[in-house]
C-alpha positions as YAML, in Angstrom:
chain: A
units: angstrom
residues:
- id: 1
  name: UNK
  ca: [0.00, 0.00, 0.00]
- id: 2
  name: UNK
  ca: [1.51, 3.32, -0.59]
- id: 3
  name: UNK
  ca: [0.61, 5.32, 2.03]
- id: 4
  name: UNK
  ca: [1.09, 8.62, 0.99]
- id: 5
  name: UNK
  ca: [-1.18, 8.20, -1.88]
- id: 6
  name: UNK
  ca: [-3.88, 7.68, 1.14]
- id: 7
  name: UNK
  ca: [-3.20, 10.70, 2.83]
- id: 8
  name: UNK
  ca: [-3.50, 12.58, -0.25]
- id: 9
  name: UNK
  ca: [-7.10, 11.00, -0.34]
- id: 10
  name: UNK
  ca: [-7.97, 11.39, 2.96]
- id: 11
  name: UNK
  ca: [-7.16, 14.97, 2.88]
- id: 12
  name: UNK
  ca: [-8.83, 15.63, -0.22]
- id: 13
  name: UNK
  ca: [-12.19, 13.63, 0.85]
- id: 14
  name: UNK
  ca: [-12.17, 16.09, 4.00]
- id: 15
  name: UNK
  ca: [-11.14, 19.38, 1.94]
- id: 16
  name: UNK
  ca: [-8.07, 19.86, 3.67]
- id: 17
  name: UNK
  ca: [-5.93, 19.12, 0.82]
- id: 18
  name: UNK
  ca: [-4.92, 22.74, 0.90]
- id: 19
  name: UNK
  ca: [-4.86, 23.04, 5.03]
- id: 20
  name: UNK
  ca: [-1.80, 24.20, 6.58]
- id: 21
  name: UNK
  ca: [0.27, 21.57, 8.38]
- id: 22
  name: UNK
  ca: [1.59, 22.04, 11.88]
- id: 23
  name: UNK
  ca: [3.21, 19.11, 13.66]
- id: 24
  name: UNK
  ca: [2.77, 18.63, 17.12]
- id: 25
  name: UNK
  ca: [4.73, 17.81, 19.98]
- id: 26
  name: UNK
  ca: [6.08, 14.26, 20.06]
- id: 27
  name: UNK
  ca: [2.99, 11.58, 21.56]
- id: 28
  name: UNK
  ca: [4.41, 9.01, 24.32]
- id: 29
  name: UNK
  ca: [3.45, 6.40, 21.62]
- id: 30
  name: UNK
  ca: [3.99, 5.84, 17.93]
- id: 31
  name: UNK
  ca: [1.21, 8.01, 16.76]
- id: 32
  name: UNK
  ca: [2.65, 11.31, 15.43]
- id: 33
  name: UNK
  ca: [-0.39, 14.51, 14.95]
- id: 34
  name: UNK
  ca: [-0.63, 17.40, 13.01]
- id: 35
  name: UNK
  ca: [-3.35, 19.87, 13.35]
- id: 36
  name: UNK
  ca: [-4.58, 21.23, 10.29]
- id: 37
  name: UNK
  ca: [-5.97, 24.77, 9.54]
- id: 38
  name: UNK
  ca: [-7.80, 26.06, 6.65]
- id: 39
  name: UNK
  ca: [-9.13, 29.15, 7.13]
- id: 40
  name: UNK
  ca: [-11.72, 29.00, 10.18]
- id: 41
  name: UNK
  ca: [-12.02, 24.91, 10.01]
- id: 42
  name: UNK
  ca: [-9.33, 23.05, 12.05]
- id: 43
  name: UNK
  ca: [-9.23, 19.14, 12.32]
- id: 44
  name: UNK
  ca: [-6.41, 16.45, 13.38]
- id: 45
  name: UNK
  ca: [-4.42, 14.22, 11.28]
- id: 46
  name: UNK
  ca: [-3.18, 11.28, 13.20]
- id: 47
  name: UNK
  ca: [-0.30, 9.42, 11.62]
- id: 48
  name: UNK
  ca: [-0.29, 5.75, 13.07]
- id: 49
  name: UNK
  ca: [0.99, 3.05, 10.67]
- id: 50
  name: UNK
  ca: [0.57, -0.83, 11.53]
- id: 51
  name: UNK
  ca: [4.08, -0.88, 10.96]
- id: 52
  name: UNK
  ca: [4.97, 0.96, 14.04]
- id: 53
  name: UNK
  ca: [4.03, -1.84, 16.70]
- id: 54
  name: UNK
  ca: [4.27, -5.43, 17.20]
- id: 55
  name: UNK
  ca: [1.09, -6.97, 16.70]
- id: 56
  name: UNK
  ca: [-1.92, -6.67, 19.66]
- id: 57
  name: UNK
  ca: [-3.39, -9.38, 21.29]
- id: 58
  name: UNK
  ca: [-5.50, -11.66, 19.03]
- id: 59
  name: UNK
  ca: [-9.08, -12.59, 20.33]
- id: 60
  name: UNK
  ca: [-8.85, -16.10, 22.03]
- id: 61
  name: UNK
  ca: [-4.76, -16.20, 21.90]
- id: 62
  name: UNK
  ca: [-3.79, -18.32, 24.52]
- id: 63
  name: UNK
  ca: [-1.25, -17.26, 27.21]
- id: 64
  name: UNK
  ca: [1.83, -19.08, 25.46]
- id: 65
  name: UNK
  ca: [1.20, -17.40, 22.22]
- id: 66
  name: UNK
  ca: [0.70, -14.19, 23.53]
- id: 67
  name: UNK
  ca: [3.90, -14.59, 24.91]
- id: 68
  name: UNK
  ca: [6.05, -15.52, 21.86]
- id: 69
  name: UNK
  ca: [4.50, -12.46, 20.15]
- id: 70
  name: UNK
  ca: [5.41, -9.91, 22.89]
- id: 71
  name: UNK
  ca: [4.67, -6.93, 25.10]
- id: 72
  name: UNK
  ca: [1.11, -6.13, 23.22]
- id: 73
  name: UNK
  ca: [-0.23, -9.26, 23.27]
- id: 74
  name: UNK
  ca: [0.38, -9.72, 26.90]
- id: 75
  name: UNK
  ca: [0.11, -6.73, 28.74]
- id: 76
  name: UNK
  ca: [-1.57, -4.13, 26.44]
- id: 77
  name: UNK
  ca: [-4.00, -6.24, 24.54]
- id: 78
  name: UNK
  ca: [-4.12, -3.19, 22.28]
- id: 79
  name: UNK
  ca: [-1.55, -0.77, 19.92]
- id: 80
  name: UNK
  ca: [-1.74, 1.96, 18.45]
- id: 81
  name: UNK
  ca: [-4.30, 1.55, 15.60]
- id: 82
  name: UNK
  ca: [-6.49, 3.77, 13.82]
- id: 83
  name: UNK
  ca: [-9.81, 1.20, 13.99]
- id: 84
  name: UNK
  ca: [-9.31, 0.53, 17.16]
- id: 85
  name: UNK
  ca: [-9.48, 4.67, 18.28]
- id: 86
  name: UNK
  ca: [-12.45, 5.14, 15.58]
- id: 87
  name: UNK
  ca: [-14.45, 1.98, 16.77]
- id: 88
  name: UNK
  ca: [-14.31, 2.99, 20.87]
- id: 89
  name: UNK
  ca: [-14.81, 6.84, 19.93]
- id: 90
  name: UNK
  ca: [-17.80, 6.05, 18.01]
- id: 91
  name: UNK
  ca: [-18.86, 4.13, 21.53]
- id: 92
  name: UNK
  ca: [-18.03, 6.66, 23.47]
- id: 93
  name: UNK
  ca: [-20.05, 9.02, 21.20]
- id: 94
  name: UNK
  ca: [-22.51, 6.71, 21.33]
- id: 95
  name: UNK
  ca: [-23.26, 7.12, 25.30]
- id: 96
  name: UNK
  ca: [-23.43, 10.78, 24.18]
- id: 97
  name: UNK
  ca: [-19.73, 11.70, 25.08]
- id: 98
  name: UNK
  ca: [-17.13, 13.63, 24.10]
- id: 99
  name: UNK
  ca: [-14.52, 12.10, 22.18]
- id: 100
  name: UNK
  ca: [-13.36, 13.64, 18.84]
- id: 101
  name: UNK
  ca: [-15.52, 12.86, 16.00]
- id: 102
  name: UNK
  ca: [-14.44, 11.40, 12.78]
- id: 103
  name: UNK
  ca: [-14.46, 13.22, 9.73]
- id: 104
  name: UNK
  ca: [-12.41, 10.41, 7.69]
- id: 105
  name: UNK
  ca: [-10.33, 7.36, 8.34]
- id: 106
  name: UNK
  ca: [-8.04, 4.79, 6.54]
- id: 107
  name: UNK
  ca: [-7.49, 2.11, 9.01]
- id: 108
  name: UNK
  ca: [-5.30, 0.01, 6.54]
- id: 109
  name: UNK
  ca: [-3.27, 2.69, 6.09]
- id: 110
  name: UNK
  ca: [-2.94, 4.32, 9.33]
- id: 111
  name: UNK
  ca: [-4.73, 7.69, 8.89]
- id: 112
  name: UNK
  ca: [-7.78, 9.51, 10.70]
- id: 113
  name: UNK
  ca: [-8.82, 13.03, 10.30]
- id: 114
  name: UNK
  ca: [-10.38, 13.85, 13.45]
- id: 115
  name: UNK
  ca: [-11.97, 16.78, 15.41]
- id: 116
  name: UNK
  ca: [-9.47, 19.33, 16.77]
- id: 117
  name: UNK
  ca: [-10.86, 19.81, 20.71]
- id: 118
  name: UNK
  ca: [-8.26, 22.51, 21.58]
- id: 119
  name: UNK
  ca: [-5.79, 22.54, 23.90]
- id: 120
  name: UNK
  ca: [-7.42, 23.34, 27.29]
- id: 121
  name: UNK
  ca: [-6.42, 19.45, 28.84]
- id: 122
  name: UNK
  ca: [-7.11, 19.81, 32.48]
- id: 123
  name: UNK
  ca: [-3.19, 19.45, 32.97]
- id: 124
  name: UNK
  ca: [-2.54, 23.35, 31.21]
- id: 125
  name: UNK
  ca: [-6.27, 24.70, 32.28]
- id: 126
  name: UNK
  ca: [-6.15, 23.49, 36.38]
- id: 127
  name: UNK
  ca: [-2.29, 25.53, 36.65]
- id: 128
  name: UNK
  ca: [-4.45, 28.65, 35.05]
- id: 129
  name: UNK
  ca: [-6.75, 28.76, 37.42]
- id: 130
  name: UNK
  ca: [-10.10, 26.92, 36.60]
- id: 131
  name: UNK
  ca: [-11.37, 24.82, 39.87]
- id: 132
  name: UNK
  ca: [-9.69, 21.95, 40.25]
- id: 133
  name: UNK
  ca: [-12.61, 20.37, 42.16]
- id: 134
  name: UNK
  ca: [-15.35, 20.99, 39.83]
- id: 135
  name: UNK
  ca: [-13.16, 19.58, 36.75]
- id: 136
  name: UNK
  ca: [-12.42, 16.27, 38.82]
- id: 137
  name: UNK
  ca: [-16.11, 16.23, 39.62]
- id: 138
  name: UNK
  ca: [-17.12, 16.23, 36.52]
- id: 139
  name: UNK
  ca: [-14.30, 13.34, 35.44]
- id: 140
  name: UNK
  ca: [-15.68, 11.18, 38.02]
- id: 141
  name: UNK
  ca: [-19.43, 11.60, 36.32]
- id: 142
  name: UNK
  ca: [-18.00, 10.70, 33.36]
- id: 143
  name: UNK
  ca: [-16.69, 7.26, 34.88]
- id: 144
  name: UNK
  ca: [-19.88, 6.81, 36.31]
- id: 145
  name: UNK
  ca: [-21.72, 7.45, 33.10]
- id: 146
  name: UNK
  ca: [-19.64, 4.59, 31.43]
- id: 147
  name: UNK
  ca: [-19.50, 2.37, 34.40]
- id: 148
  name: UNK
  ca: [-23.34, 2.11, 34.25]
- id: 149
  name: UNK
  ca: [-23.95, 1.85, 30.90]
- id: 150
  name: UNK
  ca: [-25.19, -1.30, 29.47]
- id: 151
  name: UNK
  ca: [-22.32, -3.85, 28.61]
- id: 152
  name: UNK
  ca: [-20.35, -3.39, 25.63]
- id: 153
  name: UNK
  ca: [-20.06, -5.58, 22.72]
- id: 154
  name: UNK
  ca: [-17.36, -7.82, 22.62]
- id: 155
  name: UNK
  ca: [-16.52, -6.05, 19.23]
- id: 156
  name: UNK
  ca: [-16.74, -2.32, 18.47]
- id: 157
  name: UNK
  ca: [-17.72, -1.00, 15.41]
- id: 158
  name: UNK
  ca: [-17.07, 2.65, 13.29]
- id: 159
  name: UNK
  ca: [-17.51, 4.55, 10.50]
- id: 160
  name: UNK
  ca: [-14.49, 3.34, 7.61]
- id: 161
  name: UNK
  ca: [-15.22, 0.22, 8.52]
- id: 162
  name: UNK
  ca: [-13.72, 0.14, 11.51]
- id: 163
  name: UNK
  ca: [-14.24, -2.85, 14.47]
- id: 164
  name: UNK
  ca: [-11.79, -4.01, 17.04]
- id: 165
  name: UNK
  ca: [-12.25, -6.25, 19.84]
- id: 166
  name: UNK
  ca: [-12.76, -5.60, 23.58]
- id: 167
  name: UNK
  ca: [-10.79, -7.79, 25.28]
- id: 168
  name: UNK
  ca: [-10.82, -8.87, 29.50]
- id: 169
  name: UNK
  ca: [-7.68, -7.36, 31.00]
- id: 170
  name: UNK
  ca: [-6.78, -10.99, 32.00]
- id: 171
  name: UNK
  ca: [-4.65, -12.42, 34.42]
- id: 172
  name: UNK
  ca: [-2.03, -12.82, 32.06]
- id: 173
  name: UNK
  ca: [-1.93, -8.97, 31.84]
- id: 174
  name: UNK
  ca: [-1.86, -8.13, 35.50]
- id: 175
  name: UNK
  ca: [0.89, -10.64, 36.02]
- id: 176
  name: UNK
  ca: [3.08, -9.46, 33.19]
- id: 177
  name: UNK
  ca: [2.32, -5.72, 34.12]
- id: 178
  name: UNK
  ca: [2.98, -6.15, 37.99]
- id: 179
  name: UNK
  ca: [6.04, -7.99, 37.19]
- id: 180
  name: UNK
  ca: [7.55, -4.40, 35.95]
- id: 181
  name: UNK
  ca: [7.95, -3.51, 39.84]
- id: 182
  name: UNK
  ca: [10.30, -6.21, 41.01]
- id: 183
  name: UNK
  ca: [11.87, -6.74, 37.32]
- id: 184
  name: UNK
  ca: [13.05, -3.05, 37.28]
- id: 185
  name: UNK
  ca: [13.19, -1.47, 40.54]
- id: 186
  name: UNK
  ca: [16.50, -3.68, 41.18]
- id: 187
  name: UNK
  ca: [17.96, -1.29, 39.38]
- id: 188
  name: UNK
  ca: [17.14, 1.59, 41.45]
- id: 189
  name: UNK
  ca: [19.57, 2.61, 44.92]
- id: 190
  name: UNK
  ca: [18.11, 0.46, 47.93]
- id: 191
  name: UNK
  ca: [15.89, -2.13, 46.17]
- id: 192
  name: UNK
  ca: [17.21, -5.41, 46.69]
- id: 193
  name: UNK
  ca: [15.41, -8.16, 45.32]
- id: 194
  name: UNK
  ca: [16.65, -11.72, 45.63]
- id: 195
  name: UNK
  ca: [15.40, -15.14, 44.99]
- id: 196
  name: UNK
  ca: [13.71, -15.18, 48.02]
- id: 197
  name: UNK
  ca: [12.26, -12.15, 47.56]
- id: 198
  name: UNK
  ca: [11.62, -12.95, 44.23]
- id: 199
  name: UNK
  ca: [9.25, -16.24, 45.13]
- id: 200
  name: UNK
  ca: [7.62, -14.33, 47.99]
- id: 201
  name: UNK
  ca: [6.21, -11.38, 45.94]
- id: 202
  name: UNK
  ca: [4.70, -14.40, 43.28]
- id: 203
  name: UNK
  ca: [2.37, -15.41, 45.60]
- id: 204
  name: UNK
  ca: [1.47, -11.92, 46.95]
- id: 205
  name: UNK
  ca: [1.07, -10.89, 43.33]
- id: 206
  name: UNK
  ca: [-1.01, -13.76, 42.50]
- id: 207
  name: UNK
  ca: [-3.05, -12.98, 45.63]
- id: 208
  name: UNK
  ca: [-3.33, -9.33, 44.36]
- id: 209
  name: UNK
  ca: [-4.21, -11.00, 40.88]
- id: 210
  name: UNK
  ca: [-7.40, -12.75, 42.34]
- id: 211
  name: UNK
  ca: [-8.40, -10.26, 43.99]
- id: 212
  name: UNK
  ca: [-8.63, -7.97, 40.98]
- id: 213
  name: UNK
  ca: [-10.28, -10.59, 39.16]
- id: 214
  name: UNK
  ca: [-13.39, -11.02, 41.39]
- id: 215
  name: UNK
  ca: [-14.05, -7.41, 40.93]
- id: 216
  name: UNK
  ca: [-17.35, -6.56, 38.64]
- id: 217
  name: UNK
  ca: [-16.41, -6.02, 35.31]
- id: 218
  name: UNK
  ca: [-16.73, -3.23, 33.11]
- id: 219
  name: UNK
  ca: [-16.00, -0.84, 30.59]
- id: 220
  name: UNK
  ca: [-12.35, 0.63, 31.22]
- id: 221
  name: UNK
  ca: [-11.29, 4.14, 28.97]
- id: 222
  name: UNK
  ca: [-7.78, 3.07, 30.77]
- id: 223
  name: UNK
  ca: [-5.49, 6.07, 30.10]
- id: 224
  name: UNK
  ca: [-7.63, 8.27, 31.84]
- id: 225
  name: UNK
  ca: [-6.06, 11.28, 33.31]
- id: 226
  name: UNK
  ca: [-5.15, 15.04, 33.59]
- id: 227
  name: UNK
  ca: [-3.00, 14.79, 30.11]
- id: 228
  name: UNK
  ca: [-5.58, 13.06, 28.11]
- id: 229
  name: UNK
  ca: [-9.17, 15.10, 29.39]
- id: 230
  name: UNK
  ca: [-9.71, 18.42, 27.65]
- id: 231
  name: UNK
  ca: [-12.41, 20.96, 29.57]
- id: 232
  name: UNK
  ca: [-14.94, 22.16, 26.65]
- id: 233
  name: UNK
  ca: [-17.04, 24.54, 29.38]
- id: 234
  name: UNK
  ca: [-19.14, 25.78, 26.20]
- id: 235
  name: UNK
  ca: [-20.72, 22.84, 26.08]
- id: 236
  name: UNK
  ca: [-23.09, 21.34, 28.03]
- id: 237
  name: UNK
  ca: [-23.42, 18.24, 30.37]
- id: 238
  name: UNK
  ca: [-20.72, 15.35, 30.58]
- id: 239
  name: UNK
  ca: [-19.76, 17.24, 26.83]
- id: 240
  name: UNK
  ca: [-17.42, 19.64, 28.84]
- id: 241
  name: UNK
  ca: [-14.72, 16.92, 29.64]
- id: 242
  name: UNK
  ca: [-13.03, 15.78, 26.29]
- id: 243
  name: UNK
  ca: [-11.65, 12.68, 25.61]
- id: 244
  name: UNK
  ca: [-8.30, 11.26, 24.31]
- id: 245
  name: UNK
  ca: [-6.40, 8.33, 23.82]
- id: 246
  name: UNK
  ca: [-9.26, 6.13, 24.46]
- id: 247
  name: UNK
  ca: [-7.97, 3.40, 21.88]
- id: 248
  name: UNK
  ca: [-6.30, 0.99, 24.42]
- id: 249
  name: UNK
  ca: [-9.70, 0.58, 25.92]
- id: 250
  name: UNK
  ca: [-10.69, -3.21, 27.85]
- id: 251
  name: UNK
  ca: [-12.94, -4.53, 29.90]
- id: 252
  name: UNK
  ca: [-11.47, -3.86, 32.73]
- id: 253
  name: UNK
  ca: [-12.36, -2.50, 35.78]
- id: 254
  name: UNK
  ca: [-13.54, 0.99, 37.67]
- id: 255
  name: UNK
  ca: [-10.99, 1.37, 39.95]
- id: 256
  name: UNK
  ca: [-8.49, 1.27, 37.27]
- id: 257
  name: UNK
  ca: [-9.86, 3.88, 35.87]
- id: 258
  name: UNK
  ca: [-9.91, 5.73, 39.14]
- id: 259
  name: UNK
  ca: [-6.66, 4.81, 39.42]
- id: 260
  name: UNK
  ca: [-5.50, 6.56, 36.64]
- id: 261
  name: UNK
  ca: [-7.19, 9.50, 37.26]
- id: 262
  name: UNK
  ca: [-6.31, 10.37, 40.73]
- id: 263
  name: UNK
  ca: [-2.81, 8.33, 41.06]
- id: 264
  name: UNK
  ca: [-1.41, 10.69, 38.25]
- id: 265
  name: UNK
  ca: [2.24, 10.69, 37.55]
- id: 266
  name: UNK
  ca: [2.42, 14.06, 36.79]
- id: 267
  name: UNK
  ca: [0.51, 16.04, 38.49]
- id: 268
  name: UNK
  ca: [-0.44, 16.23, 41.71]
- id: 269
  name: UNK
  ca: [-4.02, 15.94, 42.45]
- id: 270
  name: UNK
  ca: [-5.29, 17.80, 45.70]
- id: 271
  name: UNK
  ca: [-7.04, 15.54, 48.40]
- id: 272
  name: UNK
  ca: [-10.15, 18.01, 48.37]
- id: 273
  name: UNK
  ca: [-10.29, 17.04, 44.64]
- id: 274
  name: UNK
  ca: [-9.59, 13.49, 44.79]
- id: 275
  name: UNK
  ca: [-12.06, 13.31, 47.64]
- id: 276
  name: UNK
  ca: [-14.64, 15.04, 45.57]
- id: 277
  name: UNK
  ca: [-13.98, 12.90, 42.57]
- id: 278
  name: UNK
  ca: [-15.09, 9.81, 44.33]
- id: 279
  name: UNK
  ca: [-18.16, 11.92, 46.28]
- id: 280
  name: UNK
  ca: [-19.38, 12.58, 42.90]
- id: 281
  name: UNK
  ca: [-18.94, 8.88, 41.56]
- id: 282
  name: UNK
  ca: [-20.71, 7.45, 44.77]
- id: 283
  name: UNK
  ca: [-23.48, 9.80, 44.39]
- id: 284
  name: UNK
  ca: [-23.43, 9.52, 40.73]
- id: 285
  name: UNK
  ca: [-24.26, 5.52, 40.60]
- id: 286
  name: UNK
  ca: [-25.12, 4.70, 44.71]
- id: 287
  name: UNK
  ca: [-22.08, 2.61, 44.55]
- id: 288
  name: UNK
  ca: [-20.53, 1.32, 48.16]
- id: 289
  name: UNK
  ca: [-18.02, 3.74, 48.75]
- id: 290
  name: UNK
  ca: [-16.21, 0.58, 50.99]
- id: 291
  name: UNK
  ca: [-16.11, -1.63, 47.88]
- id: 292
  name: UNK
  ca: [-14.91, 1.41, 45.71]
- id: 293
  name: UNK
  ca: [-12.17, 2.11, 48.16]
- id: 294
  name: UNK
  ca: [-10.89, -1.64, 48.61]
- id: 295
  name: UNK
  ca: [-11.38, -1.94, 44.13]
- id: 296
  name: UNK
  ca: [-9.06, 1.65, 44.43]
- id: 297
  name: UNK
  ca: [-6.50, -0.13, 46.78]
- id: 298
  name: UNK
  ca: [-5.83, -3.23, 44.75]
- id: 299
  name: UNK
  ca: [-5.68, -2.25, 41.20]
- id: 300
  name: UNK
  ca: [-4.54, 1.21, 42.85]
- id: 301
  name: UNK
  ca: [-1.41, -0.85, 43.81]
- id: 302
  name: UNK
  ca: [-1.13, -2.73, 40.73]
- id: 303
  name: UNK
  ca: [-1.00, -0.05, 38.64]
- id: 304
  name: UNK
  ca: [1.37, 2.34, 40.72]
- id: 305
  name: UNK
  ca: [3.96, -0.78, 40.61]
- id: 306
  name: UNK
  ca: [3.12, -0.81, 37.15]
- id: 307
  name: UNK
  ca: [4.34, 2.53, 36.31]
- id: 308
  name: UNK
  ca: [6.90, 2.39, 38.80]
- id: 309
  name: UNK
  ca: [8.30, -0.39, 36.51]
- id: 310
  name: UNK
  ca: [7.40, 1.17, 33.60]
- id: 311
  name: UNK
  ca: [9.65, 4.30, 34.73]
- id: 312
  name: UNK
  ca: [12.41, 2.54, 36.23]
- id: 313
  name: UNK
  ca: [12.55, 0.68, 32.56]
- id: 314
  name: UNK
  ca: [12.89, 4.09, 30.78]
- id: 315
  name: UNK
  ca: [15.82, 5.65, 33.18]
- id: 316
  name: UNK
  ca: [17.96, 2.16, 32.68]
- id: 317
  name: UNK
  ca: [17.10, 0.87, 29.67]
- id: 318
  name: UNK
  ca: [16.33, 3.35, 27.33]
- id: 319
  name: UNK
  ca: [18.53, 6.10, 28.91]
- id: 320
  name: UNK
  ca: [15.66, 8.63, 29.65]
- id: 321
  name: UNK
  ca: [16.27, 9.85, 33.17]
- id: 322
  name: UNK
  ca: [13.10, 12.66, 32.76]
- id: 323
  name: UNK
  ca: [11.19, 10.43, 34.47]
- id: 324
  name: UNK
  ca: [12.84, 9.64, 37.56]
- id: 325
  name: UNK
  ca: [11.35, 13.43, 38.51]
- id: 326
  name: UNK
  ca: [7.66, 11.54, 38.46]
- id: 327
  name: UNK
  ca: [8.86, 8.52, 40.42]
- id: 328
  name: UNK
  ca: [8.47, 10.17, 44.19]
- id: 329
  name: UNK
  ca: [4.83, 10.99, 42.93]
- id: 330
  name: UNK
  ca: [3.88, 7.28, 41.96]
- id: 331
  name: UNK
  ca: [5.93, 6.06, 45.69]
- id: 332
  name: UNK
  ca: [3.43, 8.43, 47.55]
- id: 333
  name: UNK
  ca: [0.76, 6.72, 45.39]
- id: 334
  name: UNK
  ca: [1.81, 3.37, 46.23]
- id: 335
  name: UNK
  ca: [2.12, 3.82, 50.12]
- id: 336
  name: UNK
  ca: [-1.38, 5.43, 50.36]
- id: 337
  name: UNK
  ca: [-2.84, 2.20, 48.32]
- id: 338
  name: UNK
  ca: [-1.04, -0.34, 50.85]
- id: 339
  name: UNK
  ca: [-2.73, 1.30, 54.00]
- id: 340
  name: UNK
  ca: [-5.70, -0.51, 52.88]
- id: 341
  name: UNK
  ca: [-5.91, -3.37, 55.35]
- id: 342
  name: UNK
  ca: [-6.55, -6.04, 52.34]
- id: 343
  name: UNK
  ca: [-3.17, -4.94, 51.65]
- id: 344
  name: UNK
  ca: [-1.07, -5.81, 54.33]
- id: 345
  name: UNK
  ca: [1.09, -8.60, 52.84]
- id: 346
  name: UNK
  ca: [1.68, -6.63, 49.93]
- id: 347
  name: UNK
  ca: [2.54, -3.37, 51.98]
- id: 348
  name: UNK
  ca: [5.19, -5.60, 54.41]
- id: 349
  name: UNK
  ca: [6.86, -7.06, 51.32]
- id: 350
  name: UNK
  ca: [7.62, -3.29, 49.85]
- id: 351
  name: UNK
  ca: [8.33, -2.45, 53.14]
- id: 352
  name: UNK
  ca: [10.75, -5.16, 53.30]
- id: 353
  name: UNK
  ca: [12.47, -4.38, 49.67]
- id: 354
  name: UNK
  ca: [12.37, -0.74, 49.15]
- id: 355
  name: UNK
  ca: [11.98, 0.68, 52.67]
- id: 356
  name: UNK
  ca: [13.79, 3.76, 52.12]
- id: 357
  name: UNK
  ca: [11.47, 4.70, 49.06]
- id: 358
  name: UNK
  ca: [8.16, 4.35, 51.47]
- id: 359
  name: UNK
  ca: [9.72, 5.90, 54.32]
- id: 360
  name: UNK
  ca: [10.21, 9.06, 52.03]
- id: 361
  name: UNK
  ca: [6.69, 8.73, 50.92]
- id: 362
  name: UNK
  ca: [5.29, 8.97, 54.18]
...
């Protein structure tokens, strides 16, 4: 397929064949944007060719083939494609949200020309002054809004003939994911992982595994947070909170989401708004705030160990020490998350291994 020849399509379908181009700054994944501007109309162009990822996780894989193909297959289920962002947009647009809309797509080819929402993401609007509380608020009815919705379909369809599959964020993905934390943190100043160590956090990870996987499913946006929500206030409704980067999307859990959202890595989010967040979900669907808090704890923990991998990966492997700035966020994260008394093995095994980190966290 040549590629460029479906740009040129795309862009001439859309009537932005003429559009000024302007890059923008580099995504933390292999899609590259441009916004485009002719005259008043503005749109996206996101760039995100097949070619760019190893392959995602193929419906009814089974754990040893996932393996062999690698890091999407096991821990992501997703990558970066095109159908799979058009196909869960037009779901979220579907429960009358606010992700961009679609103006034209080329999933084969790796182009979409979506809606340009702006550049208010709570992350630059919150440091300007709007209120904090009300924006996290209004996140947290979002949640709830997708939370109760009826179940998904297993597949999700688009315009430009678009579908991808929503898979269960399995077992095989927490274990692989959670594994980050005492794969990587070795490498960090006072972590010191043996064998010993090593068998002992199996079983507390497995036990953290089950745990997560009697939870109620449901609908999971997954990358939800400060970096990827935009604040639309001319718009009405759950419409005021944009959405991005949606296309990893599973059937996961809430508290994941919640997770994401008020664990943030780089930002940090005030305990009148993360209190208000959950207010607002609890009154939002009636939920047990109990149950919420102990679902928050668990895959609270998972996920801060996650990206505590995740980070400590970057600074050794891949020589990007940037991000050793968000690690102290992500300890105080974790340590708040262990308190949770269905925590306590968990919490004396990092206490045991990385003592200094939570003792600066406290």
């Amino acid at each position: 397929m040549d590629r460029s020849e479906a740009l040129t399509r795309l862009l001439r379908e859309t009537d932005f064949d003429k559009a000024e181009r302007t890059p923008l700054a580099g995504d933390a994944s292999t899609r590259r944007y441009e916004r485009l501007r002719d005259g008043e109309r503005r749109a996206m162009l996101m760039d995100a060719p097949r070619s760019a990822e190893s392959a995602p996780c193929p419906p009814g894989a089974t754990p040893a083939e996932r393996r062999a193909m690698g890091w999407n297959a096991t821990a992501r289920l997703a990558a970066s494609r095109v159908e799979a962002f058009v196909a869960v947009a037009s779901y979220l647009e579907s429960l009358g949200l606010a992700p961009p809309k679609i103006f034209a797509a080329d999933c084969e080819a790796g182009y979409a020309i979506i809606e340009d929402l702006g550049d208010d993401l709570y992350a630059n609007v919150i440091p300007r002054g709007t209120d904090e509380i009300a924006l996290y608020e209004e996140a947290a009815r979002v949640l709830a809004h997708v939370h109760q919705a009826p179940p998904a379909p297993s597949r999700l369809d688009g315009p430009a003939n678009a579908n991808w599959p929503l898979l269960d964020y399995d077992a095989l993905a927490l274990e692989v994911n959670a594994d980050l934390f005492v794969e990587w943190l070795p490498r960090a100043a006072e972590v010191r992982i043996d064998d010993a160590a090593r068998a002992r956090w199996e079983k507390i990870r497995d036990a953290l595994i089950v745990k997560a996987l009697g939870f109620p499913r449901t609908f999971t946006i997954r990358d939800y947070h400060a970096e990827n929500l935009l604040w639309l206030p001319d718009r009405h409704g759950l419409q005021r909170v944009g959405l991005l980067d949606f296309q990893d999307a599973i059937r996961g859990w809430r508290g994941w989401d919640f997770s994401m959202l008020l664990h943030d890595a780089r930002r940090d989010v005030s305990p009148a708004a993360h209190e208000a967040a959950v207010r607002a979900y609890l009154d939002a669907t009636g939920a047990s705030a109990s149950e919420l808090q102990r679902e928050l704890a668990v895959l609270g923990a998972i996920n801060t160990m996650r990206i505590l991998g995740i980070f400590s990966r970057l600074t050794a492997r891949d020589n990007k020490p940037r991000y050793l700035a968000f690690m102290p966020r992500m300890w105080g994260h974790l340590a708040a998350t262990l308190k949770h008394p269905a925590l306590s093995d968990a919490r004396a095994f990092v206490n045991d291994v990385a003592r200094p980190y939570l003792e600066k966290a406290a």
